[in-house]
NUKOL-374980 format. One line per 2 residues: number of its first residue (from 1); their letters; for each residue x, y, z of N, C-alpha, C. Coordinates in Angstrom, 1 decimal, always signed. Layout:
% residues N
NUM> A> X/Y/Z/X/Y/Z/X/Y/Z ~ ...
This chain:
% residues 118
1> XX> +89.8/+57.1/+118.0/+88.6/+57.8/+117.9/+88.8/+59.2/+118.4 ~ +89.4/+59.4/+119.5/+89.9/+61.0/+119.9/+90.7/+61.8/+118.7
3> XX> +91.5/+60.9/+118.2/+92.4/+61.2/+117.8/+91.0/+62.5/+115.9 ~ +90.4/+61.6/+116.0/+89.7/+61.9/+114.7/+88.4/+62.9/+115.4
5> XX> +88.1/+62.8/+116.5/+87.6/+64.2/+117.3/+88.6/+65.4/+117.4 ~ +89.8/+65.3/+117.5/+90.7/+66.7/+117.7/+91.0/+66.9/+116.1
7> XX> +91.0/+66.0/+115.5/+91.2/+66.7/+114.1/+90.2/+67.4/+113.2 ~ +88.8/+67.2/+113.3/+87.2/+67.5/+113.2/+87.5/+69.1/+113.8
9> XX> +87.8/+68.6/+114.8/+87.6/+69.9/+116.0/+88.4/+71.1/+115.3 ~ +89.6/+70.7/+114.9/+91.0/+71.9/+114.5/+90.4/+72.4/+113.3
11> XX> +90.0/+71.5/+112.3/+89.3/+71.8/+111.2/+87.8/+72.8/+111.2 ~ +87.3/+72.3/+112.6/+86.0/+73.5/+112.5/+86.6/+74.9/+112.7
13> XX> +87.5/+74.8/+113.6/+87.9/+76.0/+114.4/+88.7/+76.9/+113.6 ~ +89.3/+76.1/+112.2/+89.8/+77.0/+111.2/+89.8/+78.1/+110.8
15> XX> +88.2/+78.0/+110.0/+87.7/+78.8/+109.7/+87.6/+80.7/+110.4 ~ +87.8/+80.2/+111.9/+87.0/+81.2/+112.9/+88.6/+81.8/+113.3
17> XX> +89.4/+81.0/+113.3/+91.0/+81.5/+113.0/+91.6/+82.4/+112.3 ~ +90.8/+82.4/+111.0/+91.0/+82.8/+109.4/+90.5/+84.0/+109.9
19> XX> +88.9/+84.1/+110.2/+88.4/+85.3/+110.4/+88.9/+86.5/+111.7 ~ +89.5/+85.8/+113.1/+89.8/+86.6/+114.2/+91.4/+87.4/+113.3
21> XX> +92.0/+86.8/+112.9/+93.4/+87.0/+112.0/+93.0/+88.2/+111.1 ~ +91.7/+87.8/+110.3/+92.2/+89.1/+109.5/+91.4/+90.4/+110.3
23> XX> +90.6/+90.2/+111.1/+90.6/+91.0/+112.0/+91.2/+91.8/+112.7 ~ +92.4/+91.3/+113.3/+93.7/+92.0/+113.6/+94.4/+92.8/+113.0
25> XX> +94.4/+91.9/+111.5/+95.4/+93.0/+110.6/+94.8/+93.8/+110.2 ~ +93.4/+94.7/+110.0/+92.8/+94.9/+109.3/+93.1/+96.6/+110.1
27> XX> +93.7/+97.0/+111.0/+94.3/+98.0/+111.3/+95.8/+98.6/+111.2 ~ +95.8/+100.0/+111.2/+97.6/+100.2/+110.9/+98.5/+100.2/+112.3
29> XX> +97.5/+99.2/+113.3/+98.5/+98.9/+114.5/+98.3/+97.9/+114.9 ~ +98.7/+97.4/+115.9/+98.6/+95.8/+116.7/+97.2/+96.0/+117.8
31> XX> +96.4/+95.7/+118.0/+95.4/+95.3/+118.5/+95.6/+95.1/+120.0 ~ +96.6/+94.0/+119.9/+96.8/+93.4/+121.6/+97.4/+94.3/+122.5
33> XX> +97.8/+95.7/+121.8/+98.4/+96.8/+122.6/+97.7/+98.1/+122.3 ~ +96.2/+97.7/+122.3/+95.5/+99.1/+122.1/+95.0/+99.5/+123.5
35> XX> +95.3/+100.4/+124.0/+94.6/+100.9/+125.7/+94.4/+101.8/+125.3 ~ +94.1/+102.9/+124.3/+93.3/+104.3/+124.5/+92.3/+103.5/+124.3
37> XX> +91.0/+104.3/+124.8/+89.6/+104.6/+124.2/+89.5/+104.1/+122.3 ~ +89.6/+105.1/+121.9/+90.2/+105.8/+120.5/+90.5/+104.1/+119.3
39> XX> +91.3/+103.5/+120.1/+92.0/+102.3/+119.8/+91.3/+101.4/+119.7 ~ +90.7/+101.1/+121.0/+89.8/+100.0/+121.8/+89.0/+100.2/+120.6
41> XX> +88.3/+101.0/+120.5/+86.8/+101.5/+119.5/+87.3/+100.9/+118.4 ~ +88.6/+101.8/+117.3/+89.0/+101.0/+116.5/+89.4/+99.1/+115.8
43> XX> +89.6/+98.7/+116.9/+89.6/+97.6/+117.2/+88.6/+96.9/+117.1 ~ +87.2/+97.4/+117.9/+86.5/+96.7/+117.7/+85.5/+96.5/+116.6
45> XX> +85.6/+97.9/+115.6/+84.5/+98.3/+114.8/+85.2/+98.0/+113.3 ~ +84.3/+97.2/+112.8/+85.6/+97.0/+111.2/+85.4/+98.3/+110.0
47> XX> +84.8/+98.9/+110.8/+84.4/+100.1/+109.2/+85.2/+101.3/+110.0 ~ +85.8/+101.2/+111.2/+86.7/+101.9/+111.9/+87.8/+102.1/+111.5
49> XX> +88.0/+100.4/+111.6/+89.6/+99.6/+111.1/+89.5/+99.8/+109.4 ~ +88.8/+99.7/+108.6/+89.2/+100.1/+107.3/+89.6/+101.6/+107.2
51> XX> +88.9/+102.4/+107.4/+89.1/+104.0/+107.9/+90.9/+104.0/+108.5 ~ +91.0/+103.7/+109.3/+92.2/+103.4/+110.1/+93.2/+102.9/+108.9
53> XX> +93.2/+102.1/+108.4/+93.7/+101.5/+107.0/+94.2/+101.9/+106.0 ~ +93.0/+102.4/+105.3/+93.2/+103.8/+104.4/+93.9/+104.7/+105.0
55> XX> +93.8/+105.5/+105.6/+94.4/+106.6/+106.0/+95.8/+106.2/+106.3 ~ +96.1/+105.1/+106.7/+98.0/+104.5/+107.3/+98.4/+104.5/+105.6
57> XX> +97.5/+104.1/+105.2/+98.4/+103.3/+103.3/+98.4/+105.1/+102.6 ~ +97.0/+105.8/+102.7/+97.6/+106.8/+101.9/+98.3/+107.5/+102.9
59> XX> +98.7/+107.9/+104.2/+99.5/+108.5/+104.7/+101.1/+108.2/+104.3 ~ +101.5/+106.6/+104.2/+102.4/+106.6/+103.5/+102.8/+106.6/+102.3
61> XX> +102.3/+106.3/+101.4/+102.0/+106.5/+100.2/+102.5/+108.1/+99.7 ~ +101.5/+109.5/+100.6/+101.9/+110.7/+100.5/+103.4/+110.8/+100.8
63> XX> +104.2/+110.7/+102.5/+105.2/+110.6/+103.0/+105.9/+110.2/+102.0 ~ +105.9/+109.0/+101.3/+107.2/+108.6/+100.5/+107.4/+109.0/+99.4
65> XX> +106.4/+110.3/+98.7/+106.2/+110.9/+97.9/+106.7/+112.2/+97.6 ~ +106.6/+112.7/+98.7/+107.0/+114.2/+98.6/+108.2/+114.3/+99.1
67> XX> +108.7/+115.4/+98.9/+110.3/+115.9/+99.1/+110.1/+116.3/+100.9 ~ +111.8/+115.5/+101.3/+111.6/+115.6/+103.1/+111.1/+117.0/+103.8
69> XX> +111.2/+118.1/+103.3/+111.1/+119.1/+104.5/+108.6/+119.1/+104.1 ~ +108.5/+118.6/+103.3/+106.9/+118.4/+103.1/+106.8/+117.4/+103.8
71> XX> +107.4/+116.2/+103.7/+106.8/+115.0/+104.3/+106.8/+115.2/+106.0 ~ +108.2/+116.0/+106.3/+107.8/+116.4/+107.8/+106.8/+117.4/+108.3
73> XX> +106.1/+118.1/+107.1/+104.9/+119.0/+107.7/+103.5/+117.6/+108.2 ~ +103.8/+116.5/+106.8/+102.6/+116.3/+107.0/+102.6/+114.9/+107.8
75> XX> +104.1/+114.6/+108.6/+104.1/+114.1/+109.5/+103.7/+114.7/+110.6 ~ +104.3/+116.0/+111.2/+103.9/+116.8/+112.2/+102.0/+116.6/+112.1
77> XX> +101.7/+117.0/+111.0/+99.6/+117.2/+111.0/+99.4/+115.4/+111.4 ~ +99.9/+114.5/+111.0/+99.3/+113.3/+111.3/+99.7/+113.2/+113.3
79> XX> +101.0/+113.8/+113.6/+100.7/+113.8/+115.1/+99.2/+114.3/+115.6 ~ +99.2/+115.5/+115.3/+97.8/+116.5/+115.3/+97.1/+115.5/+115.4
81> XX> +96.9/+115.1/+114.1/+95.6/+114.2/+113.7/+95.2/+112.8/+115.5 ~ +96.2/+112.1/+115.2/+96.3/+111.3/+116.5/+95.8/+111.5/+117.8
83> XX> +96.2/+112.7/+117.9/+95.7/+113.4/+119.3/+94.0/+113.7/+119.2 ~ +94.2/+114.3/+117.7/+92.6/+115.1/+118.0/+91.7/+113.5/+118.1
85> XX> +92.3/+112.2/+117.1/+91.3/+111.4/+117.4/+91.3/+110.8/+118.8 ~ +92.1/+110.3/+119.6/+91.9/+110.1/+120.4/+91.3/+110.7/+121.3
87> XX> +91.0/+111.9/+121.2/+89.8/+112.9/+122.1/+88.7/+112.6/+121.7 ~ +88.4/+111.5/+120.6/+87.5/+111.1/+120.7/+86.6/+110.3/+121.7
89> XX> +87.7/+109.6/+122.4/+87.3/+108.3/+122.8/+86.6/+107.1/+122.1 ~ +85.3/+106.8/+123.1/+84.5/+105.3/+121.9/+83.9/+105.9/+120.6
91> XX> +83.7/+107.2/+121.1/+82.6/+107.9/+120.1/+83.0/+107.7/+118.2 ~ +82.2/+106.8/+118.0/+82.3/+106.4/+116.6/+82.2/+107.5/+115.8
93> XX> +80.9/+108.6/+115.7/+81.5/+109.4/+114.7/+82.2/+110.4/+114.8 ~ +82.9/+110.5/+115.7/+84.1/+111.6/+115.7/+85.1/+110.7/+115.5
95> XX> +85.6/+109.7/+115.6/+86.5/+109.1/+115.1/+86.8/+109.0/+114.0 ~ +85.5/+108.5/+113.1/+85.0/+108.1/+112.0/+85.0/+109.8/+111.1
97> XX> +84.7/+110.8/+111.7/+84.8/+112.5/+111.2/+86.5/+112.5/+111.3 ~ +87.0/+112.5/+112.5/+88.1/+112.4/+112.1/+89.2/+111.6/+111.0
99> XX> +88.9/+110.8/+111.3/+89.5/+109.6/+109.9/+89.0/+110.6/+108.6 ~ +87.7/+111.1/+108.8/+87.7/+111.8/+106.9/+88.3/+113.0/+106.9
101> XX> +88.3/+114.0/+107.7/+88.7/+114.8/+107.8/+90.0/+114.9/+107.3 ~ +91.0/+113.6/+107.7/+92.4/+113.8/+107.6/+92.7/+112.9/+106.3
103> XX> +91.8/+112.3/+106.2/+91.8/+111.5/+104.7/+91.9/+112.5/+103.6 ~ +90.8/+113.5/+103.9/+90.8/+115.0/+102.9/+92.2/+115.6/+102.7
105> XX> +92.6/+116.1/+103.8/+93.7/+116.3/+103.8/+95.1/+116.0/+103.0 ~ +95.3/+114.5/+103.6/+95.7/+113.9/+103.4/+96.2/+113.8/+101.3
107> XX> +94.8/+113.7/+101.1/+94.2/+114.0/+99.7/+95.0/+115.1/+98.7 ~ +94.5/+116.1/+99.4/+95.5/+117.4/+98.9/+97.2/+117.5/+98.9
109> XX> +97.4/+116.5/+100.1/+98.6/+116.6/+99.4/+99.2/+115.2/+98.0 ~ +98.5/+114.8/+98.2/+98.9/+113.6/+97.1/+98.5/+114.3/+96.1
111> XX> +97.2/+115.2/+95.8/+97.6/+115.9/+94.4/+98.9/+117.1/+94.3 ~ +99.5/+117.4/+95.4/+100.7/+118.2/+95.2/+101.8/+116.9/+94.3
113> XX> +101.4/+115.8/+94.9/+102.8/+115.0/+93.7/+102.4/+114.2/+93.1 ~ +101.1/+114.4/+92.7/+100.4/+113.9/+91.3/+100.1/+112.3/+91.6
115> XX> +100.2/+112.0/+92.6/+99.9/+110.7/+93.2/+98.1/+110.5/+92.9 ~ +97.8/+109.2/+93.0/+95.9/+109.2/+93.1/+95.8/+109.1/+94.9
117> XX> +95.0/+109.3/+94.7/+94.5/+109.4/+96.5/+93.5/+108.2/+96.3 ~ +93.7/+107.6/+97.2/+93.1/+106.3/+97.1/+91.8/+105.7/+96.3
């Protein structure tokens, strides 16, 4: 009888597994090691974490596109970018401004190599 209570149990608790999981991934970093502000917020806001997302996929996407002495400019602006968000702290729409901001950017250069921007 226990035995068919912990299996009930593992089975409810699936579902809620399924959802904390893609939760996690649903950013371009690991979660369990977020201590800025900036992060934290990220982490916990999922329209954050997609923002966050987008921006990692077309950031690489650009980088592995363009020729190295470009991709190092627009490596250097995504440091930029990092800093300015994390001055954000919790504050959702400056994070959220920033994330477009650099998405824009970001944008411009994928039309330099005829890439779609997301």
């Amino acid at each position: 009888m226990a035995w068919n209570r912990l299996l009930a149990l593992s089975f409810g608790l699936l579902p809620v597994a399924f959802f904390w999981a893609s939760l996690a991934d649903a950013q371009s970093f690991n979660c369990r090691y977020a201590k800025k502000p900036a992060e934290v917020a990220i982490c916990q806001d999922g329209n954050l974490a997609r923002l966050d997302e987008l921006m990692a996929s077309t950031y690489f996407n650009v980088t592995n596109n363009l020729p190295p002495r470009k991709a190092s400019i627009v490596k250097a602006e995504q440091s930029d970018f990092l800093r300015e968000r994390n001055r954000c702290g919790y504050n959702f729409n400056c994070i959220s401004g920033s994330y477009n901001d650099r998405l824009r950017e970001l944008c411009d250069w994928a039309d330099m190599t005829g890439q779609p921007c997301y």
